[in-house]
C-alpha positions as CSV (number, residue, x, y, z in Angstrom):
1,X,18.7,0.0,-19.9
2,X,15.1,1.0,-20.3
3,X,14.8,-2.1,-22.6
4,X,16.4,-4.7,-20.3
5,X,13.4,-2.4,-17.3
6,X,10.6,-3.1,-19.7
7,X,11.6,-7.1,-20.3
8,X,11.8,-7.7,-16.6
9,X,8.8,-5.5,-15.6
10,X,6.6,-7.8,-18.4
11,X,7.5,-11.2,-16.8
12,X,4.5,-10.1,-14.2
13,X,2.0,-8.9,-17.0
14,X,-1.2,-10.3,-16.0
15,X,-4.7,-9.2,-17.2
16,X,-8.2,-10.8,-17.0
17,X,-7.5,-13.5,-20.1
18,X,-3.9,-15.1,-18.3
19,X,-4.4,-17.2,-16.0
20,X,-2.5,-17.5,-12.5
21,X,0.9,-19.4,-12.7
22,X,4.3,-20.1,-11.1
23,X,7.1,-17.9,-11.5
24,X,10.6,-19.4,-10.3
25,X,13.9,-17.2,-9.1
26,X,16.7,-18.4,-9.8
27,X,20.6,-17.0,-9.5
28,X,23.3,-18.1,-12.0
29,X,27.0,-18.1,-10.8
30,X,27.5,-14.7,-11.9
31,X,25.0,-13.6,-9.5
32,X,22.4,-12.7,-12.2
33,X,19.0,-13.3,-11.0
34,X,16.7,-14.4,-13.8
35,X,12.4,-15.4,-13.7
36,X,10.7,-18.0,-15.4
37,X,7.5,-20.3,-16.0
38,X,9.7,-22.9,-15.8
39,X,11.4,-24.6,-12.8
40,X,15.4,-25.1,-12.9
41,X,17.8,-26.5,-10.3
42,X,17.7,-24.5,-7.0
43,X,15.4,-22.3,-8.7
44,X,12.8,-21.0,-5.8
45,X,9.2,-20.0,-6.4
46,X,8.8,-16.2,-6.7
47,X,5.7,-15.2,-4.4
48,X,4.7,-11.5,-5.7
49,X,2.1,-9.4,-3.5
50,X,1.2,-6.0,-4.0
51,X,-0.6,-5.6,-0.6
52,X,-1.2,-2.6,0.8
53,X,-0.5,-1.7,4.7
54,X,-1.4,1.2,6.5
55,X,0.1,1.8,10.0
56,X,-3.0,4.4,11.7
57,X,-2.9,2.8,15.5
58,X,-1.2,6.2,16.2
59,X,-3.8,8.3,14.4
60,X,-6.9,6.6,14.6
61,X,-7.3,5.0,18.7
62,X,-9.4,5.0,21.8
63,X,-8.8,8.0,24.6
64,X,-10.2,6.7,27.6
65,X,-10.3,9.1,30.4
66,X,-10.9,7.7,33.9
67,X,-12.3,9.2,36.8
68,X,-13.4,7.7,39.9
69,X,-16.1,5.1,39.2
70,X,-16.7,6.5,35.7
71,X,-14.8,6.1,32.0
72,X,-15.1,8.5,29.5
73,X,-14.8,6.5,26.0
74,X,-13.5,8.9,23.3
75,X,-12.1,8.2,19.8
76,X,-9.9,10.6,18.6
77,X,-9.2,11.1,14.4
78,X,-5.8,12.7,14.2
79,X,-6.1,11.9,10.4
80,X,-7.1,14.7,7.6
81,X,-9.8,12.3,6.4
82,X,-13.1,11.3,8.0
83,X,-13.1,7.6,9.5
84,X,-15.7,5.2,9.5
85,X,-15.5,3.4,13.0
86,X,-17.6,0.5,14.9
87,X,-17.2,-0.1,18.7
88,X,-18.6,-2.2,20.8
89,X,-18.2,-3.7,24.6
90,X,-17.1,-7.6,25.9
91,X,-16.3,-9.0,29.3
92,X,-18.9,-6.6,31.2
93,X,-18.6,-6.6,34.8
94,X,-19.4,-3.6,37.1
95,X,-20.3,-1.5,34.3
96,X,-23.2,0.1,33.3
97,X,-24.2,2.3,30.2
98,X,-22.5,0.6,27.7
99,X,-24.6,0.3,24.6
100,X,-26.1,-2.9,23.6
101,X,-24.9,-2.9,19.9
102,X,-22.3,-1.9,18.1
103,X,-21.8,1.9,17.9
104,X,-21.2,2.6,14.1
105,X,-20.2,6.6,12.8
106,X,-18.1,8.5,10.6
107,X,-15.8,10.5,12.2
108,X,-14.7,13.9,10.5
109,X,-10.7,14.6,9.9
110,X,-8.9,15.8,12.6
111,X,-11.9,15.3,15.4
112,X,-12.3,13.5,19.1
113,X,-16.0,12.8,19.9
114,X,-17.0,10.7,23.2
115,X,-18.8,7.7,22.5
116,X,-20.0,6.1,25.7
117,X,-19.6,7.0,29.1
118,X,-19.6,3.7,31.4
119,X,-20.3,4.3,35.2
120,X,-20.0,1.2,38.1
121,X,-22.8,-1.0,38.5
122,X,-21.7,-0.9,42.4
123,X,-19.6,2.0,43.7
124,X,-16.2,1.7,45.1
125,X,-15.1,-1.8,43.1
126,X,-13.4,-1.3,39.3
127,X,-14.6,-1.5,36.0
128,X,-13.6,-4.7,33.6
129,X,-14.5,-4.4,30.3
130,X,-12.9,-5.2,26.5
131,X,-13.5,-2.6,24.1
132,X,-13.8,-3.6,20.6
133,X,-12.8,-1.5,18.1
134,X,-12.1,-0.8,14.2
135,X,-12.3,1.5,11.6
136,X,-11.5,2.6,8.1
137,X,-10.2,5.6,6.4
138,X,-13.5,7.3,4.2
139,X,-17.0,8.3,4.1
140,X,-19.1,5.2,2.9
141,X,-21.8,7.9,1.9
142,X,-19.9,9.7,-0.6
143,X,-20.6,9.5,-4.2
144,X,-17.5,8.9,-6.4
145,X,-17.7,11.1,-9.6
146,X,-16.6,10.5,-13.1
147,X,-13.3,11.6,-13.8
148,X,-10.5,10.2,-16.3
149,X,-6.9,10.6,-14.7
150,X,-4.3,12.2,-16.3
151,X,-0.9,10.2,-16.4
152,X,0.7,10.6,-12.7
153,X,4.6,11.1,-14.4
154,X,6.3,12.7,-15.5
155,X,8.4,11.5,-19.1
156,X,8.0,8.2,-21.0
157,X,6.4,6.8,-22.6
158,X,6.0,3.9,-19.7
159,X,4.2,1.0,-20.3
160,X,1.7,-1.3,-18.1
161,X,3.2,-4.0,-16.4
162,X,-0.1,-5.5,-14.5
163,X,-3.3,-4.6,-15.1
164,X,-6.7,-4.7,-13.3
165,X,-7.7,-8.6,-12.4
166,X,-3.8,-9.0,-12.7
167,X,-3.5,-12.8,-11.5
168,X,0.2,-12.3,-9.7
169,X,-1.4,-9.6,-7.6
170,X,-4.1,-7.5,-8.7
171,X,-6.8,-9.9,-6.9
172,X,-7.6,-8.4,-3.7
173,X,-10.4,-6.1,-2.7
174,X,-7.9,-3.2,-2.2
175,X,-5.7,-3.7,-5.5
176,X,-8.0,-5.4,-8.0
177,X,-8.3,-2.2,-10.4
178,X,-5.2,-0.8,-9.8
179,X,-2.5,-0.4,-12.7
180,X,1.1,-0.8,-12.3
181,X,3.8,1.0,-14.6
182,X,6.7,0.2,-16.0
183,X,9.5,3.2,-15.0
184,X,12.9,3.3,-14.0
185,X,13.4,5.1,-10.5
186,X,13.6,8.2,-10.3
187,X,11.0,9.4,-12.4
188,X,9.1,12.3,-11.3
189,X,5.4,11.1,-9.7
190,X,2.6,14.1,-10.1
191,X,-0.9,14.0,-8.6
192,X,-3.5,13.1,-11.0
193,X,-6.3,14.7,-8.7
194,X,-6.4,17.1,-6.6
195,X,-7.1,16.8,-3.3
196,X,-5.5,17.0,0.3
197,X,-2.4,14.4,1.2
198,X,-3.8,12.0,3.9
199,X,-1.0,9.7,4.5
200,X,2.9,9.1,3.7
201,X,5.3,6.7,4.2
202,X,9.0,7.7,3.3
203,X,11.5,6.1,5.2
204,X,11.8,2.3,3.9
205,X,14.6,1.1,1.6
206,X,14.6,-1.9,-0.6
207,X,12.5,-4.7,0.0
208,X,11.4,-3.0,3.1
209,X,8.7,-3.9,6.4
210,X,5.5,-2.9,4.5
211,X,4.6,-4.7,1.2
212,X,3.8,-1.1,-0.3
213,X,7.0,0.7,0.1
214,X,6.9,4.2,0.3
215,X,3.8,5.9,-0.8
216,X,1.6,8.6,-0.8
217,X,-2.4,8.4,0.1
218,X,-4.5,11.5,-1.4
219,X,-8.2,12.3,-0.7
220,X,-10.2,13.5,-3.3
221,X,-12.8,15.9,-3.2
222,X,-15.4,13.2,-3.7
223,X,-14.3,11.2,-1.3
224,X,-12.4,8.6,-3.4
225,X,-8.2,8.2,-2.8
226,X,-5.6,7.8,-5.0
227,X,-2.6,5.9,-4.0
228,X,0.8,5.7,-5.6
229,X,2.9,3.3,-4.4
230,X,6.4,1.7,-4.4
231,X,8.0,5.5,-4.3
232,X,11.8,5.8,-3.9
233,X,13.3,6.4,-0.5
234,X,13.7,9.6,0.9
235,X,11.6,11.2,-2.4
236,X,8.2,12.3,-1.2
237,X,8.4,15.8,-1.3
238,X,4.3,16.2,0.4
239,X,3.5,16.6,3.8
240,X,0.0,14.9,5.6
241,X,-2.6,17.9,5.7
242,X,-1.1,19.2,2.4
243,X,-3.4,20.3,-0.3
244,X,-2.1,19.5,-3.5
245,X,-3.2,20.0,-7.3
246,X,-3.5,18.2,-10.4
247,X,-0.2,18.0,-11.4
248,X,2.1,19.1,-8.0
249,X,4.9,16.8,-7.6
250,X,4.9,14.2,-5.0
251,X,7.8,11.6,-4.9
252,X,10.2,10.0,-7.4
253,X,9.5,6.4,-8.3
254,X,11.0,3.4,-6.9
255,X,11.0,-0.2,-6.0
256,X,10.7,-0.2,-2.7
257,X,8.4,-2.6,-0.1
258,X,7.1,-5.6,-2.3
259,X,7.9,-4.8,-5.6
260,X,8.3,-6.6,-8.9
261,X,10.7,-4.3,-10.3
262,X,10.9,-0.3,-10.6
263,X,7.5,0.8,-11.3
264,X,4.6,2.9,-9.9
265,X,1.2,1.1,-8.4
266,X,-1.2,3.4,-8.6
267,X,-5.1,2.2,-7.4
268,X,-7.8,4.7,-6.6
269,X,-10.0,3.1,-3.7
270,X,-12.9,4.1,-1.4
271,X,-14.7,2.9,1.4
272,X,-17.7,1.1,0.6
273,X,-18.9,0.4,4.1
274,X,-16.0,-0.7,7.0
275,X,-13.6,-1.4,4.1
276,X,-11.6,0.3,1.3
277,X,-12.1,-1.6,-1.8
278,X,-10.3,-0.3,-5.3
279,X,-12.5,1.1,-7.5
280,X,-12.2,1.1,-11.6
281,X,-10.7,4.1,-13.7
282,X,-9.5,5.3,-16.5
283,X,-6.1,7.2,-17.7
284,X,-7.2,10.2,-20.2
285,X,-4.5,8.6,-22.8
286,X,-4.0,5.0,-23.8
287,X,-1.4,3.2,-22.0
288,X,0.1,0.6,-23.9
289,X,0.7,-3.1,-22.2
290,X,4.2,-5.1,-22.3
291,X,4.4,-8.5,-24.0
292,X,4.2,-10.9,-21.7
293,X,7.6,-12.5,-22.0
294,X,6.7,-15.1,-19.2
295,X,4.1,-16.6,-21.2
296,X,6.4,-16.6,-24.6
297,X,4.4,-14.4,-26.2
298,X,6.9,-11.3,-27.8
């Protein structure tokens, strides 16, 4: 079983040195689904993402409080991680006191701070006026530290099924460094930092609405995050606000939202100015890479 898991998992072994290429599905009579570089009858190409979606509209938003002739502008943080946010004003009419650029700060976890307080140019008629706003989770100003991550499982030996620069997925700012991991589900996911649990996703099954499946978000100390991603349904066994150590248990592992196969995606990220980007690492043990059957090389 773990043998036919580590053949499939290394028809998406990509690294710096293979170039991007077409993968075909295709599904025999039998109902056996089988990959390739090369295309068959009714095969269908294989399109493979390992993005990453966040749902924080709910935790990160605008609380405007109106009073007669006057809005309040707040933005609340409901997270347990500072935000960096930008907001600015279109469409001004009747309004005075809005601020002529963008207002850019980091908000601490768990905070509401008022930002502008707009007042009518002419008493007694409304206020029209489109706030824009964004944000991302982090401190820019934070310096990540060295650190070399112990493996996040429990068992094995597993084996890497995509590495950083990986051409079927690992291209975006958010995944480039990030390592995926061979495993069947089920296999016990431990932190490989400590740090406090920011953000979890539990609920989906299979394929899933969000590319990443179920995950877990943590922040560490030094304001970098480790993700681990793909986590079986049901499995995460962390709460948001929790504290956790190197080593606590967090999920099982899955294949849930976008996923290859069952494996762990595990990037560490950190905002480098109105943006997470991932950020290279290293395990403290060698983690060996699949063949990559795709390419015919066993």
């Amino acid at each position: 079983m773990l043998a036919r898991l580590l053949f499939f998992c290394g028809l998406f072994l990509a690294s710096t040195s293979v170039v991007a290429m077409t993968i075909y599905k295709s599904k025999d009579a039998n109902g056996v689904v089988s990959y390739s570089d090369r295309p068959t009858k009714g095969a269908q190409v294989f399109v493979f993402r390992d993005r990453m979606v966040e749902h924080l509209e709910r935790q990160v938003y605008l609380d405007i409080k109106k009073q007669k002739g006057m809005d309040s502008v707040y933005v609340r943080n409901d997270l347990y991680a500072p935000v960096e946010i930008e907001l600015s004003f279109a469409g001004l009419k009747n309004v005075s006191g809005a601020p002529s650029r963008p207002i850019r700060r980091v908000m601490p976890a768990r905070s509401s701070i008022r930002l502008a307080l707009l007042t009518a140019t002419q008493a007694g008629r409304p206020l029209a006026y489109t706030p824009r706003f964004q944000y991302s989770l982090g401190d820019p100003s934070d310096a990540a530290m060295a650190y070399r991550y112990p493996l996040p499982w429990r068992g094995g030996p597993f084996r890497l099924s995509q590495g950083a620069n990986g051409q079927y997925s690992h291209f975006g700012a958010k995944s480039r460094y990030a390592m995926d991991i061979a495993m069947p589900e089920g296999t016990p996911i431990i932190a490989a930092r400590g740090g406090v649990v920011v953000k979890t996703e539990n609920n989906q099954t299979g394929r899933g609405t969000d590319p990443s499946g179920n995950f877990v978000r943590v922040l560490h100390d030094d304001g970098t995050m480790g993700v681990y991603l793909h986590l079986k349904q049901g499995s995460v066994s962390v709460r948001e606000g929790q504290r956790v150590g190197v080593g606590s248990g967090l999920a099982l592992s899955g294949n849930t939202g976008n996923s290859s196969g069952p494996h762990l995606h595990f990037v560490v990220q950190r905002n480098t100015g109105m943006g997470l980007v991932s950020i290279p690492y290293q395990f403290n043990q060698p983690v060996g890479a699949l063949p990559n059957f795709a390419l015919g090389k066993q």
